[in-house]
C-alpha positions in Angstrom: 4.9 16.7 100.2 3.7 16.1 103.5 6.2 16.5 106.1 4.2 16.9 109.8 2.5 14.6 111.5 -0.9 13.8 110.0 -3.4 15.8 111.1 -6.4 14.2 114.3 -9.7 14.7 112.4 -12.7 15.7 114.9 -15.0 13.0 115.9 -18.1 13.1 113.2 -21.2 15.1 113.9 -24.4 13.2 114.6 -26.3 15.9 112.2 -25.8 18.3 108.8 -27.4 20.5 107.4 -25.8 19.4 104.4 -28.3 17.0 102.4 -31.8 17.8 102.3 -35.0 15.6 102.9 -36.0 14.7 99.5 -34.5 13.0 96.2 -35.4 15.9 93.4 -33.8 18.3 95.9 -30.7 16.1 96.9 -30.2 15.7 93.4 -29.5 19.3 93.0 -27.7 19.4 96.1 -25.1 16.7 94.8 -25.3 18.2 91.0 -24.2 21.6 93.2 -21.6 20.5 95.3 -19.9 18.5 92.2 -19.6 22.1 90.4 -17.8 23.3 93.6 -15.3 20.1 94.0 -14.5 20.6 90.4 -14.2 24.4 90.5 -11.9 24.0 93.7 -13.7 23.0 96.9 -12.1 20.3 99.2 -14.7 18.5 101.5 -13.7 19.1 104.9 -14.3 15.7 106.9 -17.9 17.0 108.5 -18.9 17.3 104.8 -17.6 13.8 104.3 -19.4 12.1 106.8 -22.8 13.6 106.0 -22.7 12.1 102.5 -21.7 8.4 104.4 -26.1 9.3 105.1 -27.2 8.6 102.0 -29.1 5.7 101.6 -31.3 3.3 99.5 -30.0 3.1 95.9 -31.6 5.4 94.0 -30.3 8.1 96.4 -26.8 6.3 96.1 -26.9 6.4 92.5 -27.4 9.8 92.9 -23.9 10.3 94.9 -22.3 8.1 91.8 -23.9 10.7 89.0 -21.8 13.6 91.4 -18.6 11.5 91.7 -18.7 10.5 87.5 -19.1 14.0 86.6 -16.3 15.1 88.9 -14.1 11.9 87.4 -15.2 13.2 83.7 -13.9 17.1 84.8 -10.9 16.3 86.4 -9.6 12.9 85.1 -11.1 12.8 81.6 -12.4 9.1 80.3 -9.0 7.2 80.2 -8.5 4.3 82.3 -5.6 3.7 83.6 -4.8 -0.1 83.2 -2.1 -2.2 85.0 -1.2 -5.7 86.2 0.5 -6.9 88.6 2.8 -10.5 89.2 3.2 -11.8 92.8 7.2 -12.3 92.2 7.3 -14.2 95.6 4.6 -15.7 98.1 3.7 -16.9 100.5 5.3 -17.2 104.5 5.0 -13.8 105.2 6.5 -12.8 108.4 3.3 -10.2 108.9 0.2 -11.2 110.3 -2.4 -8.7 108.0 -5.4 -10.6 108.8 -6.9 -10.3 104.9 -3.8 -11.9 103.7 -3.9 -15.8 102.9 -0.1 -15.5 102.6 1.0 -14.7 105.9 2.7 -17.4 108.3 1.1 -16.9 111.3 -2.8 -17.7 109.1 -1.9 -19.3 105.9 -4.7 -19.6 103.7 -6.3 -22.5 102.3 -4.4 -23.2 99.1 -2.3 -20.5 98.8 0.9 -20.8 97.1 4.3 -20.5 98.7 7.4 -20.0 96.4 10.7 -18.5 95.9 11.9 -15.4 94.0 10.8 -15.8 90.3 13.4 -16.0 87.8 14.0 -12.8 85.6 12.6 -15.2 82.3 9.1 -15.7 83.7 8.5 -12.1 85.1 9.7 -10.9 81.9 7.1 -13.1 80.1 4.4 -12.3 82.1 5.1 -8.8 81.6 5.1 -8.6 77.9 2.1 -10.5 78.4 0.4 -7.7 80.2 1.6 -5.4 77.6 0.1 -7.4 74.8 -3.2 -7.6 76.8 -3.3 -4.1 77.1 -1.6 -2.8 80.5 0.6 0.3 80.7 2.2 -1.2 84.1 3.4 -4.0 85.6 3.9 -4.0 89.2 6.4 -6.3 90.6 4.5 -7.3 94.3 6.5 -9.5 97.1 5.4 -10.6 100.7 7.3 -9.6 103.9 7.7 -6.4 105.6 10.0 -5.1 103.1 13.8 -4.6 101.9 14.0 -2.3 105.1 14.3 -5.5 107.2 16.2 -7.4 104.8 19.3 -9.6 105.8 22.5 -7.8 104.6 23.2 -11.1 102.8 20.3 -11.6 100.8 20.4 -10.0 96.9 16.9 -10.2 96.7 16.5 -6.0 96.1 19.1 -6.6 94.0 17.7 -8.7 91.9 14.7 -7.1 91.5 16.4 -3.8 90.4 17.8 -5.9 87.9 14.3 -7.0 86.6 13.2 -3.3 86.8 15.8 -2.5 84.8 15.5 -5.8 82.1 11.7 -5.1 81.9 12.0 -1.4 80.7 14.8 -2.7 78.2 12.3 -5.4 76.5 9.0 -5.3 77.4 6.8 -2.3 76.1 5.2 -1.7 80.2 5.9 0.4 82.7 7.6 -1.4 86.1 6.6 -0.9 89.4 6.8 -2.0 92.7 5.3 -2.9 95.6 8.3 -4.6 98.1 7.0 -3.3 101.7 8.8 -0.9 103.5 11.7 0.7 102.4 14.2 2.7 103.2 15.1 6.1 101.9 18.8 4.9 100.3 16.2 1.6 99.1 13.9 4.3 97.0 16.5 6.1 95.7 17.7 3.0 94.2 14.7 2.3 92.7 14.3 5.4 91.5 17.6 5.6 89.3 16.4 1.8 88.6 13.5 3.3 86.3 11.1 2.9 89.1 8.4 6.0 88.6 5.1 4.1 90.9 5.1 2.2 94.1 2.3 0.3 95.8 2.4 0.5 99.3 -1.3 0.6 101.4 -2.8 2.0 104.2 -5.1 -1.0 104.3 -7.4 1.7 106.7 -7.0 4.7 108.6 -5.0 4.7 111.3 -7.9 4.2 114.3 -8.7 1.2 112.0 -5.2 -0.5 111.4 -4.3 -2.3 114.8 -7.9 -4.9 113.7 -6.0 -5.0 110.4 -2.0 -6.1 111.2 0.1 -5.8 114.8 3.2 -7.2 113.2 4.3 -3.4 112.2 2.7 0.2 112.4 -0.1 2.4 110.3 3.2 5.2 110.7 5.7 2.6 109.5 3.8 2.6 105.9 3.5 6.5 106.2 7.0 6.6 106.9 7.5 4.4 103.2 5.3 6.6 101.4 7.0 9.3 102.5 10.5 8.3 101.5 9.3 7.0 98.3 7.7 10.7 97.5 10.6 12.3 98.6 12.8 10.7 95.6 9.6 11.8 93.0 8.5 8.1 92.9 4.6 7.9 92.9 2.7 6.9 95.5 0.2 4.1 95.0 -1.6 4.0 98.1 -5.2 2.6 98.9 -6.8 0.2 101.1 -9.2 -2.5 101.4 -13.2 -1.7 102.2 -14.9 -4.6 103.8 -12.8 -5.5 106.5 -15.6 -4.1 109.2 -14.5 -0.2 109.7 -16.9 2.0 110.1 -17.7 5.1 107.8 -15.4 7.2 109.7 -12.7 5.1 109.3 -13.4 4.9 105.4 -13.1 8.8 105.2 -10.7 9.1 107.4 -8.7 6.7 105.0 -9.4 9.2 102.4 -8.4 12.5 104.1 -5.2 10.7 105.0 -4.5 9.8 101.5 -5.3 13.5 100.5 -3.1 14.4 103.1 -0.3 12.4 101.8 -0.9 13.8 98.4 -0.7 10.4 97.1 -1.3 9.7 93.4 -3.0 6.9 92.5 -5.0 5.1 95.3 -6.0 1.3 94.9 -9.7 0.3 96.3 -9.9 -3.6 97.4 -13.1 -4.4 97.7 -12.4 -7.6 100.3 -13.2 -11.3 99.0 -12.4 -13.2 102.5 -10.3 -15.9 102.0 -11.1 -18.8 103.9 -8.5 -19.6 107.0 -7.6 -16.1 107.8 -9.2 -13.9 110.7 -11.1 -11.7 108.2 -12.5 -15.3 106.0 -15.9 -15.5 107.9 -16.4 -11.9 107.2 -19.3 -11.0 105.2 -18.9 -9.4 101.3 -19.9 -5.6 100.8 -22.9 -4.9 99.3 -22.4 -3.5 95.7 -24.4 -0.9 96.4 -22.0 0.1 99.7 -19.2 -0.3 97.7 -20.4 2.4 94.8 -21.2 4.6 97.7 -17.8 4.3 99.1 -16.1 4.8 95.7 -18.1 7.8 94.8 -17.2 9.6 98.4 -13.6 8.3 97.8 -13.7 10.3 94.1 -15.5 13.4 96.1 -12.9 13.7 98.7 -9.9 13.0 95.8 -11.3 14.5 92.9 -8.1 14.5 90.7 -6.3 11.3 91.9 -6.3 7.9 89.8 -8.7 5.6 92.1 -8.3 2.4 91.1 -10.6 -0.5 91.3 -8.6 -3.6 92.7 -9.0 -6.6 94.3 -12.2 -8.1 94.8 -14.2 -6.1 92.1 -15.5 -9.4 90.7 -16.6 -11.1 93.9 -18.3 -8.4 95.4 -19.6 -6.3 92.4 -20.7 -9.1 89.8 -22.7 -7.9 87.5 -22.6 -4.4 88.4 -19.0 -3.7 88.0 -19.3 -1.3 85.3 -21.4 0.9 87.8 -17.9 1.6 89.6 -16.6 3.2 86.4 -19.7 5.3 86.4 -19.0 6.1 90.6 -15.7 7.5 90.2 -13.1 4.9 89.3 -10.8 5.7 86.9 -8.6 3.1 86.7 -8.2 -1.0 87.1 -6.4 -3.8 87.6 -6.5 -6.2 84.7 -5.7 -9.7 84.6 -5.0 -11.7 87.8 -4.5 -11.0 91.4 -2.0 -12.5 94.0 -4.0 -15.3 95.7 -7.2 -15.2 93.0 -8.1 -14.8 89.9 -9.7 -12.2 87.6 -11.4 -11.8 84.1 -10.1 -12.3 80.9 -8.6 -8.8 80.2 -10.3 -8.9 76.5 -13.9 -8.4 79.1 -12.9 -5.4 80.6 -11.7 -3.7 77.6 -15.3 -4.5 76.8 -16.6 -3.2 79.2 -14.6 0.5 78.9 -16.0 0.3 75.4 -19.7 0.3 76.2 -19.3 2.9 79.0 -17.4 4.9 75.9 -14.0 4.7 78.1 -10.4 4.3 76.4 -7.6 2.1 78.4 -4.8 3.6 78.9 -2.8 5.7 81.3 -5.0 8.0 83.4 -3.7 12.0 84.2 -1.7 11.8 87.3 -3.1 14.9 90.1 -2.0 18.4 88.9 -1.2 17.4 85.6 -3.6 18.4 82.6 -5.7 15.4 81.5 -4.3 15.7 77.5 -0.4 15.1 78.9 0.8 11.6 78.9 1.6 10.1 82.2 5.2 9.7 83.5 
């Protein structure tokens, strides 16, 4: 576990040497450096930025035929699968300028309600179960239990549904509350608790565009406290919001850094009334090239396609399974909706990949998950 202070990455080079002028010989430069990555090699971040160069889609589809065969060595072709159920939304005290929940930009249309009652989480979770998840992550709005009046039973309550979940529904719970404290993971760790979602949204040069109403260190400091108690990290971010390449592998290198386990990619779909709602969609293509360097940098953790695959990848969302993702969220997401689960186990099946629960880093690919 990470215990220093992230590390400063140098500013990227305006040259490399590393990818050469034509297709049939960047090709076997790609083909070369997945055999290194899977035999060992970690891209420094000069080696990152020079694949962010590649361009035109033939060329990127190149970079995806690297990151799939480093996926296929070093996660195998299971797909981790898991849902999630906004348990309360809406009025959020932070002002993340993607979110249509928060209070200081509500979004157009988005709902605003209570805690959940423990009836209709447990529900929804046996009905990700039946559809086919192995989790079910229990998400809430605000900065987190950290902050939490020492009246409200709110955690409380939640550790209760943890606990009720793993007694009758055939899923996995986990969590994704905000910040927490260490005492708070603890106690979801004795709870049952074995994966938490917490983001980086965007590296840390990135983050003030992103949210001002807390720190890029105060989520490090979560993920740290959670990994500290042997709860996994689930830790990603969101591609779209305007970073630059830089800040997309610097992202990356952090996450490597953290040695988190399983990192969620959000491809942004703006939602209209927040600052980030006039911003354009990414181009599928510049989202397969981001996934494929995000699989090259973390070759062995579960990258996860997330929100926004549908939006911005249409048609061409089985390409990201073929890019580097080995894992998805299934069924609905907080403020929109996704596909009928029963398509992407579909679509697994005509790319020959199983659903399931993907290796976690370190662990061979044949061992069931924790």
């Amino acid at each position: 576990m990470v215990q220093a202070p992230l590390a400063s990455y140098p500013s990227s080079p305006t040259e490399s040497s590393l990818l050469p002028a034509t297709e049939t010989s960047l090709a076997d430069t790609l083909h070369q450096l997945a055999d290194a990555i899977i035999a060992g090699k970690r891209l420094n971040r000069e080696e990152a930025i020079a694949l962010t160069q590649i361009e035109g889609e033939a060329e990127i589809l190149l970079l995806c035929e690297a990151a799939d065969r480093v996926r296929q060595a070093c996660c195998g072709n299971t797909v981790d699968l898991c849902s999630i159920v906004n348990v309360k939304s809406g009025a959020c005290s932070e002002n993340c300028s993607f979110c249509a929940q928060s209070a200081h930009h509500p979004g157009d249309d988005s709902p605003i309600y209570g805690l959940k009652s423990p009836e209709e989480i447990l529900a929804q979770a046996k009905a990700a179960a039946a559809a086919g998840a192995k989790r079910f992550c229990l998400v809430s709005q605000g900065r987190g239990p950290k902050y939490s009046s020492s009246k409200s039973t709110e955690f409380e309550q939640i550790l209760a549904m943890v606990e009720q979940i793993q007694a009758e529904a055939n899923i996995k719970p986990c969590c994704a509350l905000g910040e927490l404290t260490l005492e708070q993971a603890q106690a979801l760790q004795q709870a049952g608790v074995t994966r938490y979602n917490h983001n980086l949204e965007a590296s840390e040069a990135f983050f003030p565009k992103v949210a001002t109403t807390h720190s890029w260190h105060d989520r490090v400091e979560t993920i740290r406290n959670l990994k500290s108690v042997g709860i996994q990290a689930c830790t990603g971010g969101i591609l779209g919001m305007g970073e630059s390449w830089d800040d997309r592998v610097d992202l990356a290198l952090a996450l490597r850094e953290l040695e988190v386990e399983s990192v969620p990619l959000n491809l942004l779909n703006p939602r209209p009334g927040t600052p980030m709602g006039d911003q354009s969609k990414l181009d599928p293509f510049e989202a397969l090239k981001a996934i494929a360097i995000f699989r090259l940098i973390l070759p062995e953790q579960i990258i996860r396609y997330a929100g926004g695959r549908e939006a911005v990848m249409g048609e061409l969302q089985s390409l990201g399974l073929k890019a580097g993702i080995n894992a998805m969220l299934i069924g609905h997401y907080l403020t929109t909706l996704g596909q009928p689960p029963e398509h992407d186990h579909a679509m697994l099946a005509s790319l020959g990949l199983t659903g399931g629960e993907a290796p976690i880093p370190g662990r061979n690919q044949n061992q069931a998950a924790t």
